[in-house]
C-alpha positions as CSV (number, residue, x, y, z in Angstrom):
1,X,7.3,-8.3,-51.2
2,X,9.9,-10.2,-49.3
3,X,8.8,-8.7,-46.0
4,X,4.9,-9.6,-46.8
5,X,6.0,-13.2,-47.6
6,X,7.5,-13.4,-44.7
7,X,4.8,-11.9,-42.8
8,X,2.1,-14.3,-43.7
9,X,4.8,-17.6,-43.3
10,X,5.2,-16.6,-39.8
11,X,1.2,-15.8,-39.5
12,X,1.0,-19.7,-41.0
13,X,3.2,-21.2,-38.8
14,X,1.7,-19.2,-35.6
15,X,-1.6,-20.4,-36.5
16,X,-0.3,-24.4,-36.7
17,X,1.7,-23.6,-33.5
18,X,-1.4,-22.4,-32.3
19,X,-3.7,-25.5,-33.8
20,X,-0.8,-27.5,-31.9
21,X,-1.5,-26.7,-28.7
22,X,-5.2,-26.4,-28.9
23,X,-5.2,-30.2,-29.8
24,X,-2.9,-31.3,-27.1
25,X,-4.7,-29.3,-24.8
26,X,-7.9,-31.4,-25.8
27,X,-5.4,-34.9,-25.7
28,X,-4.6,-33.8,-22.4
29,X,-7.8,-32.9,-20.4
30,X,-9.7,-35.5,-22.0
31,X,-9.8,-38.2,-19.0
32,X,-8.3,-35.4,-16.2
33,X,-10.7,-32.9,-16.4
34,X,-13.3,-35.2,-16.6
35,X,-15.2,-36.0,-12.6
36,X,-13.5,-39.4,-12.9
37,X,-9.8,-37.6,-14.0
38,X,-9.8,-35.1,-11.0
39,X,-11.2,-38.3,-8.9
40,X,-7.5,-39.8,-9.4
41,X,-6.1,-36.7,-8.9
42,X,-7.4,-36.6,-5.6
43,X,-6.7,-39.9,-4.8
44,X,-3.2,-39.4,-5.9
45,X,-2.6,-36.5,-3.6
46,X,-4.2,-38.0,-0.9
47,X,-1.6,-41.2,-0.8
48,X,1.0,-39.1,-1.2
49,X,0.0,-37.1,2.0
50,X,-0.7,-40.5,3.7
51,X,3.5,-42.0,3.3
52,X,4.7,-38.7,4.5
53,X,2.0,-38.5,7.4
54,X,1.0,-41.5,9.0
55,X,3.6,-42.2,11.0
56,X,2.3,-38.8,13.0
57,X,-0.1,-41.5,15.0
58,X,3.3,-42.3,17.3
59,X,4.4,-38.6,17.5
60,X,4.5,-36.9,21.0
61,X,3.9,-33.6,22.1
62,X,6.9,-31.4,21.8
63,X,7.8,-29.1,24.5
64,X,7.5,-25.9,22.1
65,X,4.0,-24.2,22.8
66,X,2.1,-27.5,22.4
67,X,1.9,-27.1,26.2
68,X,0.8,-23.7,25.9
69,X,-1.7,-25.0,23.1
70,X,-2.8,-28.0,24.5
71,X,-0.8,-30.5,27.0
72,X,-0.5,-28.0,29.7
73,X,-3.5,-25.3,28.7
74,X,-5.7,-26.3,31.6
75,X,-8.9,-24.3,29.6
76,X,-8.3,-26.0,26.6
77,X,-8.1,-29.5,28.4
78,X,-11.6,-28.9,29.9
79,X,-13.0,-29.5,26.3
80,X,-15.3,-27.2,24.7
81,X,-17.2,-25.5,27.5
82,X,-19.0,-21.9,27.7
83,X,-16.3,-20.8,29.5
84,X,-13.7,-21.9,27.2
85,X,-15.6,-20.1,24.5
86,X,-15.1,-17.1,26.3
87,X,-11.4,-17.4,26.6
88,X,-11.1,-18.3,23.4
89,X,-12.5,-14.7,22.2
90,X,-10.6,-13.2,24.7
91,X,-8.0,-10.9,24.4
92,X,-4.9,-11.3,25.9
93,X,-5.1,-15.3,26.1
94,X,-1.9,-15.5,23.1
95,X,0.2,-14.0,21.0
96,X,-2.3,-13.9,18.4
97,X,-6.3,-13.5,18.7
98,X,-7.3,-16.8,16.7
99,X,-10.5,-18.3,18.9
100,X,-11.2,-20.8,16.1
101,X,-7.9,-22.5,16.8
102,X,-8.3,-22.7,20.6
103,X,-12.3,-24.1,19.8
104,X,-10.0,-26.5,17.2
105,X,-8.1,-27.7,20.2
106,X,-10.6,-28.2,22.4
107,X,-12.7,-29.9,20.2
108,X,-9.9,-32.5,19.9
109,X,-9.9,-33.0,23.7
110,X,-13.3,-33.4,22.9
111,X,-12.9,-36.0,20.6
112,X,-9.7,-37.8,21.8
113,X,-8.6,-36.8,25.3
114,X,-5.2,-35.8,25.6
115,X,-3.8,-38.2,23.3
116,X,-1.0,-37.0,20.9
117,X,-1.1,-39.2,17.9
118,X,-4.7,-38.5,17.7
119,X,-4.4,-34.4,17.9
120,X,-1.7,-35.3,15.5
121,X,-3.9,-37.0,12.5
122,X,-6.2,-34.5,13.0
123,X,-3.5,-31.8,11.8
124,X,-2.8,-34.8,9.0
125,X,-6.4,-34.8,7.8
126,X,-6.6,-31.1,7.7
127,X,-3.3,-31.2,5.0
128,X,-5.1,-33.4,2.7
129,X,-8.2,-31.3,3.1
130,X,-6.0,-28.0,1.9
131,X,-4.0,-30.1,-0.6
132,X,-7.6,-31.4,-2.3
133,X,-9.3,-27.8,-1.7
134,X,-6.1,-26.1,-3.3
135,X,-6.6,-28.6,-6.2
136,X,-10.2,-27.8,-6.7
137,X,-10.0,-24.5,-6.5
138,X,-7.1,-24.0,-9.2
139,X,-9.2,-26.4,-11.4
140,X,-11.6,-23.8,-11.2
141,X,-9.7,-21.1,-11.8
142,X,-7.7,-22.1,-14.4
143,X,-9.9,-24.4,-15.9
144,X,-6.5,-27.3,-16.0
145,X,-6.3,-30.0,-13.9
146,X,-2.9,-31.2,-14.5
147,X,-1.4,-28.1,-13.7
148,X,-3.6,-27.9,-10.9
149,X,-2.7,-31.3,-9.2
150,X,1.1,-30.8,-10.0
151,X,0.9,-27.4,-7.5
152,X,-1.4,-29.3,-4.8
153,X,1.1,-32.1,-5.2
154,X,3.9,-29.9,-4.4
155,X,2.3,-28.1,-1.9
156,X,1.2,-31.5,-0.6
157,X,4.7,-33.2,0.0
158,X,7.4,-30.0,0.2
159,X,9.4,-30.6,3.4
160,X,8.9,-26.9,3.4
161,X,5.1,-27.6,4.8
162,X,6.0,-30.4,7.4
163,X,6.4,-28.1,10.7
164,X,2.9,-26.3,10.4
165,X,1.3,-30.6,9.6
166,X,3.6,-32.0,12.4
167,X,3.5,-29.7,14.8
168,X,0.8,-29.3,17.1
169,X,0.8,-26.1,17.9
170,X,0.7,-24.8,14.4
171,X,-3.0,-26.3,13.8
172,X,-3.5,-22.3,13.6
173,X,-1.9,-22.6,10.0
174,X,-3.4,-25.4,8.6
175,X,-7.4,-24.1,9.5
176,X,-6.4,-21.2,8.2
177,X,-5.1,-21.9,5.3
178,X,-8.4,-24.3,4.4
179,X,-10.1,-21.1,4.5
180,X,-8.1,-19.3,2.5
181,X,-8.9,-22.2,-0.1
182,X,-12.3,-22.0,0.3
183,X,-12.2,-18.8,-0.6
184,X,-10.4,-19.1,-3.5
185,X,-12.8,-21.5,-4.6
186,X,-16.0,-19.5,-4.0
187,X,-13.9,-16.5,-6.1
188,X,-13.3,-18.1,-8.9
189,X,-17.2,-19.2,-9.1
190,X,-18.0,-15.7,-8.6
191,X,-15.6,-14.4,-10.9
192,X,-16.7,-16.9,-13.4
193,X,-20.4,-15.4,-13.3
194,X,-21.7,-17.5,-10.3
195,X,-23.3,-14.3,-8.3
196,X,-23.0,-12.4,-5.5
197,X,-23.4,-15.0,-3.0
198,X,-20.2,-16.3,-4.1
199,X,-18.8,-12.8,-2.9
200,X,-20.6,-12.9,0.0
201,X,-19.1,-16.9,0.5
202,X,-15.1,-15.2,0.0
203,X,-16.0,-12.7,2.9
204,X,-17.2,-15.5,5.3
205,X,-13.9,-17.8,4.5
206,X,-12.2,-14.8,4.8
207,X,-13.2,-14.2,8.4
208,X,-12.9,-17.9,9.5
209,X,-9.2,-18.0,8.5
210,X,-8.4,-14.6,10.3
211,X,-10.4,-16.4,13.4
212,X,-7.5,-19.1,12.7
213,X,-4.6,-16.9,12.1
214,X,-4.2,-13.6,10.9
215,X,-1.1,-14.3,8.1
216,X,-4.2,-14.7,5.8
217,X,-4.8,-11.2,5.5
218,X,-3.0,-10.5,2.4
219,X,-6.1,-13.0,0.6
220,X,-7.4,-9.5,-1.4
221,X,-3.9,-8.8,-2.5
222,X,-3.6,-12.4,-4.4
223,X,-7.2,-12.1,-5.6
224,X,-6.3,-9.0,-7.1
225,X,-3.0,-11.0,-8.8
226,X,-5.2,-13.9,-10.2
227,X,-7.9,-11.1,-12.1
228,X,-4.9,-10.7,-13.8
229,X,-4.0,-14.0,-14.3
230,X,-5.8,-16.4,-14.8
231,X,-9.1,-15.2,-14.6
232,X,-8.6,-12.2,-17.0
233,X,-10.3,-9.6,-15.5
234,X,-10.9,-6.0,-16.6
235,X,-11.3,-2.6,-14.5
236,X,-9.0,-2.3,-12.0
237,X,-11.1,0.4,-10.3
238,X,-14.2,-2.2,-10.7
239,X,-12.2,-5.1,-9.0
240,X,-11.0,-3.0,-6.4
241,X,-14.3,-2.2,-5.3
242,X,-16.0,-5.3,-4.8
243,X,-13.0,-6.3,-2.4
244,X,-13.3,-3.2,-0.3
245,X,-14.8,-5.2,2.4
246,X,-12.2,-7.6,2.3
247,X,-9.6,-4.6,2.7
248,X,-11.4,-3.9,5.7
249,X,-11.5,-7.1,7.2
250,X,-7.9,-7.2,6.9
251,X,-7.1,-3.9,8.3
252,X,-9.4,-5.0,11.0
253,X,-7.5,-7.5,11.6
254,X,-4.3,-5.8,11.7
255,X,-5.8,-4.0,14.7
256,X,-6.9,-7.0,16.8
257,X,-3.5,-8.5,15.9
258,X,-1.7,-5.4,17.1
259,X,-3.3,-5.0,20.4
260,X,-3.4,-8.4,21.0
261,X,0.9,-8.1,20.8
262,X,0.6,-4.9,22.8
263,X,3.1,-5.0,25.8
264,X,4.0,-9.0,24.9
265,X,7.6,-9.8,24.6
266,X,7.3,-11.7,21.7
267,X,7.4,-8.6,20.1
268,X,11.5,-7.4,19.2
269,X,12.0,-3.6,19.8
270,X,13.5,-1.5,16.7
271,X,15.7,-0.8,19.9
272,X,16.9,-4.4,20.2
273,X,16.9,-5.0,16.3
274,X,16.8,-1.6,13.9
275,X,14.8,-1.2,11.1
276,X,17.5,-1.5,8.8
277,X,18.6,-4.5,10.4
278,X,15.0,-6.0,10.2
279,X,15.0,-5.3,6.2
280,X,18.3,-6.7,5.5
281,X,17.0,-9.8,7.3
282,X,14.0,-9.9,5.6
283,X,15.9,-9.8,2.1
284,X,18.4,-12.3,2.9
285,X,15.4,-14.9,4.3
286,X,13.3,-14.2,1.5
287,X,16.6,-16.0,-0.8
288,X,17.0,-18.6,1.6
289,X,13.2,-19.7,1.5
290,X,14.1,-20.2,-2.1
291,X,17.1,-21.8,-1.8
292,X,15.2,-24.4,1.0
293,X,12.3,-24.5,-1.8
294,X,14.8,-25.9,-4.4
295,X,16.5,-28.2,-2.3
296,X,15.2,-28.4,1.5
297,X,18.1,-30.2,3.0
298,X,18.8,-28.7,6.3
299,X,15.4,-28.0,7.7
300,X,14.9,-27.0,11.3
301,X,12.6,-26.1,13.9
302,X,14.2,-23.0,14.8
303,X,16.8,-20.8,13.1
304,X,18.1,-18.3,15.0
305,X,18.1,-14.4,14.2
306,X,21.5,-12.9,13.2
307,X,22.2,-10.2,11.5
308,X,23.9,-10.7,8.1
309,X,26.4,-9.5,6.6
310,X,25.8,-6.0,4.1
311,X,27.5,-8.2,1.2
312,X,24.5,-11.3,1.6
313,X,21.8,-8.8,1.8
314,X,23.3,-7.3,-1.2
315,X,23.7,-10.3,-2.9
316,X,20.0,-11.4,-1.7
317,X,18.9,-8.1,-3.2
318,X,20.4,-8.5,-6.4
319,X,18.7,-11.9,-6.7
320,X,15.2,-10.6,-6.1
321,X,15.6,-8.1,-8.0
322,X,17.2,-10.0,-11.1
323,X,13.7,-12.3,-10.9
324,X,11.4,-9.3,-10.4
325,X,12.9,-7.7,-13.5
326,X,12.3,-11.2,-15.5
327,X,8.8,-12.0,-14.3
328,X,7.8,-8.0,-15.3
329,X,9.6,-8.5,-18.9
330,X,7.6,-11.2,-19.4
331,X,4.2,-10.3,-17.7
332,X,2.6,-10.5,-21.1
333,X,3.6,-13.9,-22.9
334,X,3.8,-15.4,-19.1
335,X,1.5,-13.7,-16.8
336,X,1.8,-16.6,-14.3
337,X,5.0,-15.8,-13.3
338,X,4.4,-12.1,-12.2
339,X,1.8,-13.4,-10.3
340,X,3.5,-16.2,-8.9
341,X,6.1,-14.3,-7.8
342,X,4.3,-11.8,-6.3
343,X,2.0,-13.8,-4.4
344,X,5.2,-15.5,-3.0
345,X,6.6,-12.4,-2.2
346,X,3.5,-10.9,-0.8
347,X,2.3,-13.0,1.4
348,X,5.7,-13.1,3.4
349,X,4.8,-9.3,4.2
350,X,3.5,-10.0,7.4
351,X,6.0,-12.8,8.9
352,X,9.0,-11.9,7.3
353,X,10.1,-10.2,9.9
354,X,9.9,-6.5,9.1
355,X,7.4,-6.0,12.4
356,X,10.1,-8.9,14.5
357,X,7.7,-11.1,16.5
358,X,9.6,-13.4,18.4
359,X,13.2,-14.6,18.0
360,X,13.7,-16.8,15.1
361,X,15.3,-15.5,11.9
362,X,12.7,-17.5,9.7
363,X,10.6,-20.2,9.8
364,X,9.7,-23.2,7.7
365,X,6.0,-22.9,8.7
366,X,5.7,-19.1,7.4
367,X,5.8,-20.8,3.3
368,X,2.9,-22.8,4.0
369,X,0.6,-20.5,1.9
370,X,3.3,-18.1,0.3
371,X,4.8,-21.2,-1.8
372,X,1.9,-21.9,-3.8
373,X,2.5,-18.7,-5.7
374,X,6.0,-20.7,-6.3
375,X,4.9,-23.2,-7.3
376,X,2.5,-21.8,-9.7
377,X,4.7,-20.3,-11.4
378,X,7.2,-23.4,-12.1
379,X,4.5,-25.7,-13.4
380,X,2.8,-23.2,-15.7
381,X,6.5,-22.1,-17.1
382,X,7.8,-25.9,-17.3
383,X,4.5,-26.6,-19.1
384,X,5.0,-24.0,-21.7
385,X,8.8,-25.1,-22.3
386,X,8.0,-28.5,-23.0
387,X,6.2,-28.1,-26.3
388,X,6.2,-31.5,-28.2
389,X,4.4,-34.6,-27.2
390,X,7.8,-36.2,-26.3
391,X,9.1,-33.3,-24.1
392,X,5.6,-33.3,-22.2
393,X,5.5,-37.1,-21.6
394,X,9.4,-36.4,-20.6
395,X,8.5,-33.4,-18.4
396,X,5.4,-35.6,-16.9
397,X,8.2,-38.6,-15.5
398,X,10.7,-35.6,-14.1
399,X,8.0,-34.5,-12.4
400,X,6.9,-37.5,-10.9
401,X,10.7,-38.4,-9.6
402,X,10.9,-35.1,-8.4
403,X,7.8,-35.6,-6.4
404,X,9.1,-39.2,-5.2
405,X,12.1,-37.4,-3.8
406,X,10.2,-34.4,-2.1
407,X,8.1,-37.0,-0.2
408,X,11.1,-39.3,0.7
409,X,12.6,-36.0,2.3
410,X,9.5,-34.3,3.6
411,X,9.1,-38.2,5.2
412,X,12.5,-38.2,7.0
413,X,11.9,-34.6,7.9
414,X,8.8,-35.3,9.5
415,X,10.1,-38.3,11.2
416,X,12.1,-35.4,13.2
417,X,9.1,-34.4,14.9
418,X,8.3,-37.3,16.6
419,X,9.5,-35.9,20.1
420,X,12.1,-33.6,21.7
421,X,15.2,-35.6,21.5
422,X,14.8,-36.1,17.7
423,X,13.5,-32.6,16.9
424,X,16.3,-30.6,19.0
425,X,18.9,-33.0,17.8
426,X,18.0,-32.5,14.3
427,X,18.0,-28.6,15.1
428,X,21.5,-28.6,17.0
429,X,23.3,-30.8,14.0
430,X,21.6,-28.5,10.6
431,X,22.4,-24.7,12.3
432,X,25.1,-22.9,14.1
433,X,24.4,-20.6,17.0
434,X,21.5,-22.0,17.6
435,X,20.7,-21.4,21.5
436,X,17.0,-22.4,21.7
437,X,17.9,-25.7,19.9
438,X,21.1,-26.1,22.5
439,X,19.0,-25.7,25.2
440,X,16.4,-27.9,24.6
441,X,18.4,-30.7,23.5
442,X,19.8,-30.1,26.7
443,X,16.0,-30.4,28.3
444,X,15.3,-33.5,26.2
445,X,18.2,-35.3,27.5
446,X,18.6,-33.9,30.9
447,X,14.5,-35.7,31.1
448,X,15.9,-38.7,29.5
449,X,18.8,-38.7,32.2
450,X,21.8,-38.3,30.7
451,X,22.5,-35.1,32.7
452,X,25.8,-34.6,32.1
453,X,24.8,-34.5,28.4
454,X,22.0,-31.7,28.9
455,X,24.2,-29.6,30.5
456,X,26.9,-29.9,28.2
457,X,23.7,-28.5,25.8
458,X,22.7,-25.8,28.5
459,X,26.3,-24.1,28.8
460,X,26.8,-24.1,24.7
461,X,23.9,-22.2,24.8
462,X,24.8,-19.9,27.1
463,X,28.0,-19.9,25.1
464,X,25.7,-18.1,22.2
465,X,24.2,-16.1,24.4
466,X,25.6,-15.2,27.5
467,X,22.5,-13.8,29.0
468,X,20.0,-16.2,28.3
469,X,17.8,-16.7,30.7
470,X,16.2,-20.1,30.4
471,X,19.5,-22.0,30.3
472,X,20.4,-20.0,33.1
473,X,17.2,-21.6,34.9
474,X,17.5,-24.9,33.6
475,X,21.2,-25.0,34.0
476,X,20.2,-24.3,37.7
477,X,18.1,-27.1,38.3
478,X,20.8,-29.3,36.5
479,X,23.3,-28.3,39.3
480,X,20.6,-28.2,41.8
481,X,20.4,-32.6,40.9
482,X,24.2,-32.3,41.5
483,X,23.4,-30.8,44.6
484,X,26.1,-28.3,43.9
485,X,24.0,-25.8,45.5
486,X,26.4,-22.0,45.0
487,X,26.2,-23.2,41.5
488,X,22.7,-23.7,41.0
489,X,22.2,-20.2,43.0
490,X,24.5,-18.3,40.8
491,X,22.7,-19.5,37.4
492,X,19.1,-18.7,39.0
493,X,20.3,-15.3,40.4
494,X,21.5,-15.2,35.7
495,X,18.3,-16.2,34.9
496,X,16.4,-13.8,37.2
497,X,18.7,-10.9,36.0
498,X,17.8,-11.4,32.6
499,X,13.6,-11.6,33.2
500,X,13.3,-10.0,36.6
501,X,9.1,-10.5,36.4
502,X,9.7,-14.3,35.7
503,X,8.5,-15.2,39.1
504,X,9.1,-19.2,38.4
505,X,13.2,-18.5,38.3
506,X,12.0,-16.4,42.0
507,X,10.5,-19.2,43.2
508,X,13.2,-21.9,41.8
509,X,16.3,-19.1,43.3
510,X,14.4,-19.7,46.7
511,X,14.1,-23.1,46.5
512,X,18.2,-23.2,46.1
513,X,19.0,-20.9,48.3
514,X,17.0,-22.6,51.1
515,X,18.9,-26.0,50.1
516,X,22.2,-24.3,50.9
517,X,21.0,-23.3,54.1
518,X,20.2,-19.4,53.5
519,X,16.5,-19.6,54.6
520,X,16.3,-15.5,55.2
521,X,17.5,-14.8,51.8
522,X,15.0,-17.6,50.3
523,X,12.0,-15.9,52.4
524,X,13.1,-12.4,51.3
525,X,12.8,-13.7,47.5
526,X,9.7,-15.2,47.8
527,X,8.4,-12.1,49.9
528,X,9.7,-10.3,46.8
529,X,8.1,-12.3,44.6
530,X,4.5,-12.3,46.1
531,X,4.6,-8.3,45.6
532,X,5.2,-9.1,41.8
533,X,1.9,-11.6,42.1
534,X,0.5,-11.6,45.2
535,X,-1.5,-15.2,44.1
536,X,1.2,-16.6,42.3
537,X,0.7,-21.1,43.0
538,X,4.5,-22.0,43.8
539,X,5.2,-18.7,45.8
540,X,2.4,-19.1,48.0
541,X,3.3,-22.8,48.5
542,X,6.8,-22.0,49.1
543,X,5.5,-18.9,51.4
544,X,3.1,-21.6,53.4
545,X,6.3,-24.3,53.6
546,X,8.8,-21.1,55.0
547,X,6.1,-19.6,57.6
548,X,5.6,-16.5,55.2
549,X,2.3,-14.5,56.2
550,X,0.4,-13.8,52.8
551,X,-3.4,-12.6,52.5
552,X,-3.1,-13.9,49.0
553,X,-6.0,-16.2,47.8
């Protein structure tokens, strides 16, 4: 009897625990889900966005890709033209096949010229459109709006997110990543009984972002995640199905993407970095993008790869596994964690370096979508822990002083973007080892004139890595200002070593080698050099200048 009593007390007190919450959830949305409510949401996140940002309207163009993007691209600053269009679906015109970013660049030429600040806000006012489309489409899914807003406010003003709004180059993030919102939004009307037009309204955001950037291809893996939670779909078989176009749209993708790499040497060999190597890397970056979530202190533009240790990736291991185990135990009291989690992990797959594309170890760009899932799961778990009025109205105030401090840091990290000088120098004083930082630090200053400073920059990179070949070249042109001439020719002769096909360290090794008075050896480079590209600008200049006969146009 004792047993039943105590049965139907704890039924009693789970049904007033239950009655509880039901009423505070109606206290709660009953201005913020209201049009007006989400109206001040909106408003909210879009001031916050605006103290971090607006001081982008004085930035420069940075010397990483922006040139390559814009400043220097001479299709894209023709505007948008036919044959720009046609370039821009090109293959083999980047790294990545993304047309909608290069027709987003040249629209801005479009609009502003070759102006900075103003390619700048535009990156600004794509943010605050992802931060308010993120909001509306979490609204929708999950039918709360404080919740909601907390994540877009997070996502809004992490310092995590300021390289892909500050940097020019990484527009390709932000459009996609609008996309990826739209399409959340038009899934969650679907899944909520809106029809298949809504479907058919996911598949064309889906294709837009992968015209932006390909990282969104992992959009039917989380939609797969949120019919669990929160939409509460049945059927996996059922839900599987309707995204089967999606699937195929990513695997598509995964194609274009893969021939558009072929040959480029973005792209590390598993004989320059093994597979085992790449994994342990990936573990060990995976901890650090959390420990940078929790407290983003020494943010950089670049951090070197390195291989760590066995005991950090073991110890990285252990701690992604320790929170896998939790967010599976409690899968069915807090769904939102599991999927949290495994949207965050997910959708590092494809930049987390297990195919290495490019040099850097990790980047603070790459948690631009993948955080969300983070931060999904800490406001839905916080929410549930704070269970009386008091402890909610408590929780409410941390989590506005936490937000004050995130956009006092995101501001002074984004204040680091402003040009070279501050962004290398920020880079050079937050890592060690850091080579592509040294050495353009040492560019920054060597263009501000304080040469002796640059190559003080250029030879500690080298330091790192012996056989690098742009400090070779621009430690080369630093000697050639000193006109100490042998000394400029030995560190282009370095450079040209290391990338033998770079035919601007050929031309610059000429150059040099004619200063010092060695006008055979310069012609016999730039003869060399014209069989590499027979219509290569500064060889055929140099080859005009030295007598050279060339039939190249």
């Amino acid at each position: 009897m004792s047993s039943k009593r105590s049965n139907r007390r704890q039924r009693r007190d789970s049904a007033k625990i239950e009655k509880r919450e039901r009423a505070q959830v109606r206290r709660d949305r009953s201005f913020f889900d209201t049009a007006a409510g989400s109206g001040v949401i909106i408003g909210l996140l879009v001031t916050m966005v605006a103290l971090i940002y607006l001081q982008a309207r004085g930035f420069q163009f940075i010397s990483l890709d922006d040139p390559q993007y814009v400043s220097a691209n001479p299709v894209v600053l023709n505007g948008l033209t036919a044959e720009g269009l046609r370039w821009a679906f090109a293959f083999g015109t980047s790294f990545y096949w993304h047309p909608l970013t290069w027709m987003s660049h040249m629209l801005d030429i479009e609009l502003f010229g070759p102006d900075a600040g103003s390619h700048h806000m535009m990156n600004v006012v794509l943010h605050i459109a992802n931060t308010v489309m993120l909001f509306i489409a979490l609204r929708a899914m999950t039918q709360d709006a404080v919740k909601s807003g907390l994540v877009a406010a997070l996502f809004a003003v992490h310092p995590l997110h300021v390289e892909s709004v500050a940097w020019i180059a990484e527009r390709k993030d932000l459009l996609s990543t609008f996309f990826w919102c739209l399409a959340l939004y038009a899934y969650a009307r679907y899944a909520r009984g809106g029809g298949m037009r809504w479907l058919i309204a996911v598949n064309g955001a889906f294709i837009l972002g992968l015209f932006a950037k390909p990282m969104i291809l992992t959009l039917p893996f989380v939609l797969l995640l949120l019919d669990f939670w929160p939409l509460s779909r049945k059927g996996i078989a059922s839900l599987v199905r309707e995204k089967i176009s999606l699937f195929a749209l990513a695997i598509g993708s995964v194609i274009v993407t893969l021939l558009s790499q072929r040959g480029s040497a973005a792209v590390v060999s598993t004989e320059a970095l093994s597979l085992f190597d790449r994994i342990g890397n990936a573990v060990v970056s995976y901890m650090l993008y959390l420990r940078d979530m929790i407290w983003p202190a020494k943010l950089a533009a670049f951090y070197p790869l390195a291989v760590p240790s066995p005991a950090l990736v073991a110890f990285a291991a252990a701690v992604l596994v320790a929170i896998s185990a939790a967010v599976i135990w409690l899968r069915r009291s807090h769904p939102y964690l599991l999927v949290g989690w495994l949207w965050f992990l997910g959708t590092l797959v494809p930049v987390v370096g297990l195919v290495q594309a490019g040099d850097q170890g990790r980047a603070d760009r790459f948690t631009y979508v993948p955080l969300i899932g983070a931060f999904i799961a800490i406001v839905w778990i916080a929410a549930a822990l704070l269970r009386s009025e008091t402890q909610r109205r408590l929780g409410l105030a941390t989590a506005g002083v936490m937000l004050l401090v995130l956009t006092w840091m995101a501001h002074a990290q984004a204040a680091t973007w402003k040009d070279d000088l501050s962004l290398w120098a920020r880079a050079v004083a937050v890592t060690k080892n850091n080579y592509r930082a040294e050495n353009l630090y040492g560019v920054a200053l060597t263009d501000r004139g304080q040469l002796e400073e640059g190559i003080r920059h250029y030879e500690a990179a080298i330091k790192v890595w012996p056989a690098y070949p742009e400090a070779h070249n621009n430690l080369g042109a630093a000697r050639m200002d000193q006109a100490r001439f042998a000394d400029a020719i030995s560190e282009f002769e370095a450079a040209k070593k290391a990338k033998p096909r770079d035919l601007n360290f050929r031309y610059n090794l000429a150059v040099a080698l004619d200063a010092a008075g060695r006008r055979e050896d310069a012609v016999n480079e730039v003869k060399a050099g014209l069989k590499i590209d027979p219509a290569f600008p500064s060889l055929l200049r140099a080859a005009e200048v030295f007598g050279i006969s060339t039939t190249a146009k």
